[in-house]
C-alpha positions in Angstrom: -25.0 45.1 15.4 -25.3 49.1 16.1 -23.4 51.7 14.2 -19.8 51.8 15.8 -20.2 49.2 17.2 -17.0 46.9 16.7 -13.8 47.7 18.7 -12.0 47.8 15.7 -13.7 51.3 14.1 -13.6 54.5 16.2 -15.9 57.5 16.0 -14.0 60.8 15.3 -14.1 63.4 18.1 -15.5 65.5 15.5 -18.4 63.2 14.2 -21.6 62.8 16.1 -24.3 60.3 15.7 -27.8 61.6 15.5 -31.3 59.7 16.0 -32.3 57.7 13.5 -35.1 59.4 12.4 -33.2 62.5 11.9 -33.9 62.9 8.2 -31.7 63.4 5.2 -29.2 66.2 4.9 -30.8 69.0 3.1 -30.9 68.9 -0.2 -32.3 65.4 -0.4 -35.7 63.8 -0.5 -36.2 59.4 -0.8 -39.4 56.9 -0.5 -39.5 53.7 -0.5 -42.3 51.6 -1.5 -43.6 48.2 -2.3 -43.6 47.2 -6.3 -44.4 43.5 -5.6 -41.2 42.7 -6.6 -40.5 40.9 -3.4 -42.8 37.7 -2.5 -42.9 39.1 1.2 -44.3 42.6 0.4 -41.8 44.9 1.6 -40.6 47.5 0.0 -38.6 46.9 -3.0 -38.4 50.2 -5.3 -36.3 53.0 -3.5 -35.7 56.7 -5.4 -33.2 59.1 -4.1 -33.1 62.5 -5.4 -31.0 65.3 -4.8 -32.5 68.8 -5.1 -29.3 70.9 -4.7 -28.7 73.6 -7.0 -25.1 72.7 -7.4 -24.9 69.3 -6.4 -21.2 66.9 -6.8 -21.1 63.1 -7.1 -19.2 59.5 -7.2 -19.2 56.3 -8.1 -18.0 52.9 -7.4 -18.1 49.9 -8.9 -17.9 46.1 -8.8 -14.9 44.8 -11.0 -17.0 41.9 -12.0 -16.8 40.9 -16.2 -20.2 40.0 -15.7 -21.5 43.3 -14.5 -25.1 43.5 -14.3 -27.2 45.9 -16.2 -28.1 48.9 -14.1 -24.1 48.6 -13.7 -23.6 48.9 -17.2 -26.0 51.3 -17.6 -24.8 53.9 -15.1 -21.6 53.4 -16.1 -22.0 54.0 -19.9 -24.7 56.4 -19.9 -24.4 58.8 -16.7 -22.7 61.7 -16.0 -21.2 59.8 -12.7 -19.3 63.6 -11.2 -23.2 65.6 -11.6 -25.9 62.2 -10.0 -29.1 63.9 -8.8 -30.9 60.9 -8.4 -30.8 57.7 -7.7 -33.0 54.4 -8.7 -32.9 51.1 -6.6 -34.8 48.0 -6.0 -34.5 44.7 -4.4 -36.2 41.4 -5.3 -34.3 40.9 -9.0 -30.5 41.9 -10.1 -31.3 41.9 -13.5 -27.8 40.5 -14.0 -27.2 38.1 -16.8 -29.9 39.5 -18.7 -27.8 40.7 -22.1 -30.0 43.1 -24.5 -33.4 43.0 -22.8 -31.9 43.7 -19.1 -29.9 46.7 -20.5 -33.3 48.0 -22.4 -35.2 47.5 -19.5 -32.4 49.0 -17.2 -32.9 52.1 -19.5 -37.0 52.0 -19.6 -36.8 52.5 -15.8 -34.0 54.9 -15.8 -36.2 57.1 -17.8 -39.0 56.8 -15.8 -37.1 57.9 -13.2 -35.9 60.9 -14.5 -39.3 61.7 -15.5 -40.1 61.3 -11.7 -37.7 63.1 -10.1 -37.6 65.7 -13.1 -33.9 65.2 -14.1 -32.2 64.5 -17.4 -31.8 60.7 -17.9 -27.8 61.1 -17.3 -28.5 62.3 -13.8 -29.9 59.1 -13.1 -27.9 56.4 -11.3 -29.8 52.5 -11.2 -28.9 50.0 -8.4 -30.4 46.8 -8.3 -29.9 43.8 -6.0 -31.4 40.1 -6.0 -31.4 36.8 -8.0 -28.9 36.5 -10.9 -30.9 35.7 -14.5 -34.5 37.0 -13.7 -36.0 40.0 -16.3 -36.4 42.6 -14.6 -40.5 43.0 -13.6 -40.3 46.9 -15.4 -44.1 47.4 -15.7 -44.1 47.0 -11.5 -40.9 49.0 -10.8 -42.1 51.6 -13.0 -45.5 51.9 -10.7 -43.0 51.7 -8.1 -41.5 55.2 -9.3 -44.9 56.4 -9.5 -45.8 55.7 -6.0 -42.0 57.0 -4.6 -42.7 60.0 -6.5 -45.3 60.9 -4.5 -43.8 59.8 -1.3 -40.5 61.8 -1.6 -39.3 63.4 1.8 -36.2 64.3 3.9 -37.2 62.1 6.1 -37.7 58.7 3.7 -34.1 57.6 4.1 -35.3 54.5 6.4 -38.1 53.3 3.6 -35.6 53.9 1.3 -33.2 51.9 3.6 -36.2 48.6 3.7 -36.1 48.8 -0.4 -32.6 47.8 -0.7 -32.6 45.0 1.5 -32.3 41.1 0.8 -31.4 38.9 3.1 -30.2 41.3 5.7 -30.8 40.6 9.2 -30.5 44.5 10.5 -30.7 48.1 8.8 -27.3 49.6 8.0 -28.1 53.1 8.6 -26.7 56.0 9.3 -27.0 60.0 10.4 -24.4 61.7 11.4 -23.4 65.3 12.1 -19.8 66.6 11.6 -18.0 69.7 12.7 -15.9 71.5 10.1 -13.9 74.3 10.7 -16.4 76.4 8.9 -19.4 74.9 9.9 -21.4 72.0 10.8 -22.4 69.6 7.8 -24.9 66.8 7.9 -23.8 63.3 6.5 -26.2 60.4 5.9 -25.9 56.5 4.5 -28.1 53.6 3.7 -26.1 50.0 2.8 -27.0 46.8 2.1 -24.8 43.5 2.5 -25.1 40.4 3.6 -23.6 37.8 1.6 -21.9 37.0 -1.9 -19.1 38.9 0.1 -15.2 39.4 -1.5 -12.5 41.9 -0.5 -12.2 43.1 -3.9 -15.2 45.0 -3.5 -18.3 43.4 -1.5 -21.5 42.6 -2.7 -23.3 45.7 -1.5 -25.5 49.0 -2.1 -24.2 52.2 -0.2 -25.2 55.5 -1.0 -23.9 58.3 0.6 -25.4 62.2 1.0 -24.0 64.9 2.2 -25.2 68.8 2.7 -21.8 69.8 2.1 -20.1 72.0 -1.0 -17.4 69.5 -2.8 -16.0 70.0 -6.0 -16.4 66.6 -8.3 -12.9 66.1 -7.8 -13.1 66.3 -3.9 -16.4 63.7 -4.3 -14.4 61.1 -6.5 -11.1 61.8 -3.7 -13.3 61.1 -0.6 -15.1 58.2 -2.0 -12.2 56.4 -3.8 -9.9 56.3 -0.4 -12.6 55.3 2.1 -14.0 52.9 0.0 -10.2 51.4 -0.4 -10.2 50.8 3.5 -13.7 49.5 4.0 -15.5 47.7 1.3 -12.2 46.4 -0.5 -11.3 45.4 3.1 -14.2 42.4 4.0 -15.1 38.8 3.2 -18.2 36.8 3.9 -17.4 34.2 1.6 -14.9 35.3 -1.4 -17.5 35.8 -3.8 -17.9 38.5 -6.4 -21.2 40.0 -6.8 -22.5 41.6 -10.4 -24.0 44.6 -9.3 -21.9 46.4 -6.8 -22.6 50.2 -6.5 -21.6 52.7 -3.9 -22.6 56.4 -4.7 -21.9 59.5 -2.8 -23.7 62.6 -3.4 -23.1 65.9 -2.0 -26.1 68.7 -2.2 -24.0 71.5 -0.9 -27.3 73.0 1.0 -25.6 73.8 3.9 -23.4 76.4 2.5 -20.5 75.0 3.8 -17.4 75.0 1.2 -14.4 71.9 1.7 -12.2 73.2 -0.3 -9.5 70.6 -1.7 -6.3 69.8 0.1 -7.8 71.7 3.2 -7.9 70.9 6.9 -11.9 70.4 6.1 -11.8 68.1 3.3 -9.1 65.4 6.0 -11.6 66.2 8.7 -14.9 65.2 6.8 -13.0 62.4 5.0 -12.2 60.7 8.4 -15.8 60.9 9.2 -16.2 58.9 5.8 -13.7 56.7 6.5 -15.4 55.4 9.9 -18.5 55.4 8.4 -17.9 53.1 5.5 -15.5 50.9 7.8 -18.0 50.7 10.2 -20.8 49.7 7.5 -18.3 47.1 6.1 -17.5 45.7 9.6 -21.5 45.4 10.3 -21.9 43.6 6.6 -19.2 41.2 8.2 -21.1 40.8 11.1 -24.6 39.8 9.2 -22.9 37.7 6.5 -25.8 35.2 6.0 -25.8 33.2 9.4 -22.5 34.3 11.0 -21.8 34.2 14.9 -18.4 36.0 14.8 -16.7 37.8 13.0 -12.5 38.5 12.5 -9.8 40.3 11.3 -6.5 39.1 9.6 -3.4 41.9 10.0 -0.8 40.9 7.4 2.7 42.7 8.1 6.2 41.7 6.5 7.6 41.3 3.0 5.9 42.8 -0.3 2.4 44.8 -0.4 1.1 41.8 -2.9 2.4 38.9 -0.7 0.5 40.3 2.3 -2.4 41.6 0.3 -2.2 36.8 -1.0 -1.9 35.6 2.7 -4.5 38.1 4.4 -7.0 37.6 1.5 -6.1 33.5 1.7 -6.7 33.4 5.1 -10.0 35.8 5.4 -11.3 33.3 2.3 -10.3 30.0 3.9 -12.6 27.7 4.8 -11.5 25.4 6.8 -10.3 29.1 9.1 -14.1 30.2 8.4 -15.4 27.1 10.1 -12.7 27.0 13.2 -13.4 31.3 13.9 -17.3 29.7 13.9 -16.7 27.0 16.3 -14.8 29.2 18.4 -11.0 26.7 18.1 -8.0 28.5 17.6 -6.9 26.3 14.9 -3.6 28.3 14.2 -2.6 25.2 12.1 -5.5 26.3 9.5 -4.1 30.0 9.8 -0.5 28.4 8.8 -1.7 26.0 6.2 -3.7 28.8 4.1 -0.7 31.2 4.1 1.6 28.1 3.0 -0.9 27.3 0.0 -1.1 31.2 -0.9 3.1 31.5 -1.6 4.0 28.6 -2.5 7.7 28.3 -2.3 10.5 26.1 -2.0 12.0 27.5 1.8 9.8 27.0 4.7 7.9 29.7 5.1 9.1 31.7 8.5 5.5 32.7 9.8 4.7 34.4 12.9 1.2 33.9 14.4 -0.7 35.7 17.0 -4.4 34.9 18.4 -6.0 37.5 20.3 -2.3 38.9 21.5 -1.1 35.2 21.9 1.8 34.2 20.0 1.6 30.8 18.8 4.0 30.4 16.2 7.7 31.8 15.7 9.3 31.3 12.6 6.8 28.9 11.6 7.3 26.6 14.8 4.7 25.9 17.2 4.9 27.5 20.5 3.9 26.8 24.1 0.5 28.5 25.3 -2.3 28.1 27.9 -5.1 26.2 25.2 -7.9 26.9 27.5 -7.1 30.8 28.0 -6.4 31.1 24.2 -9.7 28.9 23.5 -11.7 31.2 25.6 -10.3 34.3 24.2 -11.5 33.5 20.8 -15.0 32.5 22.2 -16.2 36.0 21.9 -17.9 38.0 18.9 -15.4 39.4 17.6 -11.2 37.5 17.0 -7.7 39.2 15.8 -5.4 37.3 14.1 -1.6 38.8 13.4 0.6 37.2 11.0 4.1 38.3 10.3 6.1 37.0 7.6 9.7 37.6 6.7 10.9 40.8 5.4 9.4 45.2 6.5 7.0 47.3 5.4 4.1 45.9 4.1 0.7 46.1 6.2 -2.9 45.0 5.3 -5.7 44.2 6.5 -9.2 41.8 6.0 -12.8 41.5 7.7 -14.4 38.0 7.3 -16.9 36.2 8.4 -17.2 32.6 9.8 -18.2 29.4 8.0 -22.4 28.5 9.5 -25.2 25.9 8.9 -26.9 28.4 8.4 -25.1 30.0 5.3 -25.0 26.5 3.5 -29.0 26.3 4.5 -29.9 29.5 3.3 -27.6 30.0 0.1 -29.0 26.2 -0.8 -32.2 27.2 -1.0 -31.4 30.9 -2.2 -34.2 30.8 -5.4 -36.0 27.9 -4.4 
């Protein structure tokens, strides 16, 4: 699936895309390299450094109790507002690891800093595999040797092959944005592909940009869009341990966005569709998926809505119908019904693709074979209303494959 690619995320007028091999906004080197830590010999140690002489930062992360250690690290020991580089590899999560995956979290965090010739706290880690394996330090850390010497602006797509698992496609991008002051360069590598919940996917996304932001302006930007993207999808309801998503702003290109300006809304909408395009294409590759959907919740509280579109987005019994391509409203009805339980019938409107097919929660009349082929397609809407104004949300998921039983079976084996 290309960038922008879903009917459901639009480009800004102000945002355009540029050739992949663009480069990183200035201010910012990466390499990618292979450590070994992968059995198929791609790369698997990424660094990221940011050579701004004022550079901003934030951070995101999972809301998991059993965080992983380059997690826990980052969190506790970095100065999250002032990054300047950034540590990842695939191949091991070194999650579930207690005192020996925090001390050798903090071996390669040095090394790092060593490498990129920062202070330790400068230092975000990001890591991404199998739960409970040690960490393979003395191969990550000639893994930092060998990005050292690789560093360049144009290393973002190595660096994008080192984060990657089980992804079927790169999630990439470059893009240029017009400010009122000036023209500002804004870059992203993301991984994602399964172990998918709304409150927060399992992913890696790290964010650059040449532009001036204040750490406040950083933590703004970054907090919102990731609100509305990663928060927003489902590939199958599961938490990960090591979610991370990092923007980092160089502020090379000279160009200020001052806070509460027309500049800071216009380069926040360019986040905005970038992460929600991002999220959308982790939808898309969710480990074996042939379509992918969105659930609009409107009606009644904030938390009912937030219940229903998150119980319906997780169901799988709905999973397995959006897969087969049946528009099983009866699934849609039953997994808002077992998400607010309650002792009234439950007056639920339903819509498929712009077809209404329940009123009040009673079934209604509709051509089977128009509605069945207009859920045959990659991408399916599904509208629910329930009783009661002004709530609205929103959920991405993923259908129910073969395929992800086959591979998720066999994940370590």
């Amino acid at each position: 699936m290309r960038l922008f690619g879903s009917r459901w995320v639009d480009l800004p007028g102000h945002v355009r895309e540029l050739p992949a091999d663009a480069g990183l906004p200035a201010g910012f080197r990466a390499a990618g390299v292979a450590a070994g830590l992968k059995a198929s010999g791609d790369p698997d140690v990424g660094l990221l450094v940011c050579d701004g002489d004022q550079p901003s930062s934030a951070a995101a992360f999972t809301s998991s109790s059993t965080a992983a250690a380059p997690v826990l690290v980052t969190r506790e020991r970095c100065r999250l507002q002032g990054l300047r580089a950034v540590l990842a590899n695939s191949g091991c999560a070194n999650a579930a690891t207690g005192s020996r995956g925090l001390d050798d979290a903090a071996k390669t965090q040095g090394a790092a800093a060593v490498a990129a010739g920062v202070s330790e706290a400068e230092v975000a880690l990001a890591s991404t595999g199998a739960i409970s394996h040690y960490l393979p330090v003395d191969a990550v850390l000639k893994g930092i040797l060998q990005a050292r010497s690789q560093l360049r602006r144009e290393g973002d797509g190595e660096f994008q092959r080192a984060i990657q698992t089980t992804d079927r496609f790169e999630k990439r991008a470059n893009l240029e944005v017009e400010l009122s002051s000036g023209s500002v360069r804004l870059c992203a590598q993301c991984k994602g592909a399964g172990m998918i919940s709304p409150r927060f996917a399992t992913m890696l996304c790290f964010l650059q940009t040449d532009a001036r932001l204040s750490p406040q302006t950083a933590e703004l930007l970054l907090g919102a869009c990731v609100a509305r993207s990663f928060d927003r999808v489902s590939v199958d309801g599961q938490l990960s341990t090591n979610d991370t998503a990092i923007l980092m702003a160089s502020g090379s290109s000279g160009v200020e966005v001052a806070a509460d300006s027309e500049d800071e809304l216009r380069l926040g909408e360019a986040i905005d569709a970038l992460l929600r395009s991002l999220a959308v294409m982790m939808v898309a590759d969710g480990e074996g998926s042939k379509r992918i959907a969105r659930v609009v919740v409107r009606g009644g509280s904030q938390e009912r809505a937030e219940v229903v579109a998150r119980a319906v987005a997780n169901s799988p019994l709905v999973k397995a119908a959006l897969h087969g391509g049946d528009p099983n409203w009866g699934r849609i009805v039953q997994s808002a019904g077992g998400a607010l339980p309650a002792p009234e019938p439950l007056a639920i409107d339903v819509w498929i693709e712009g077809t209404q097919v329940c009123s009040a929660g009673v079934a209604l009349s509709y051509e089977e074979a128009e509605l069945a082929r207009a859920v045959s397609g990659e991408e399916v809407e599904y509208e629910i209303a329930l009783p009661g104004d002004g709530a609205a949300t929103e959920v991405y998921f993923s259908d129910l494959s073969a395929d992800y039983v086959e591979l998720n079976a066999h994940y370590t084996t």
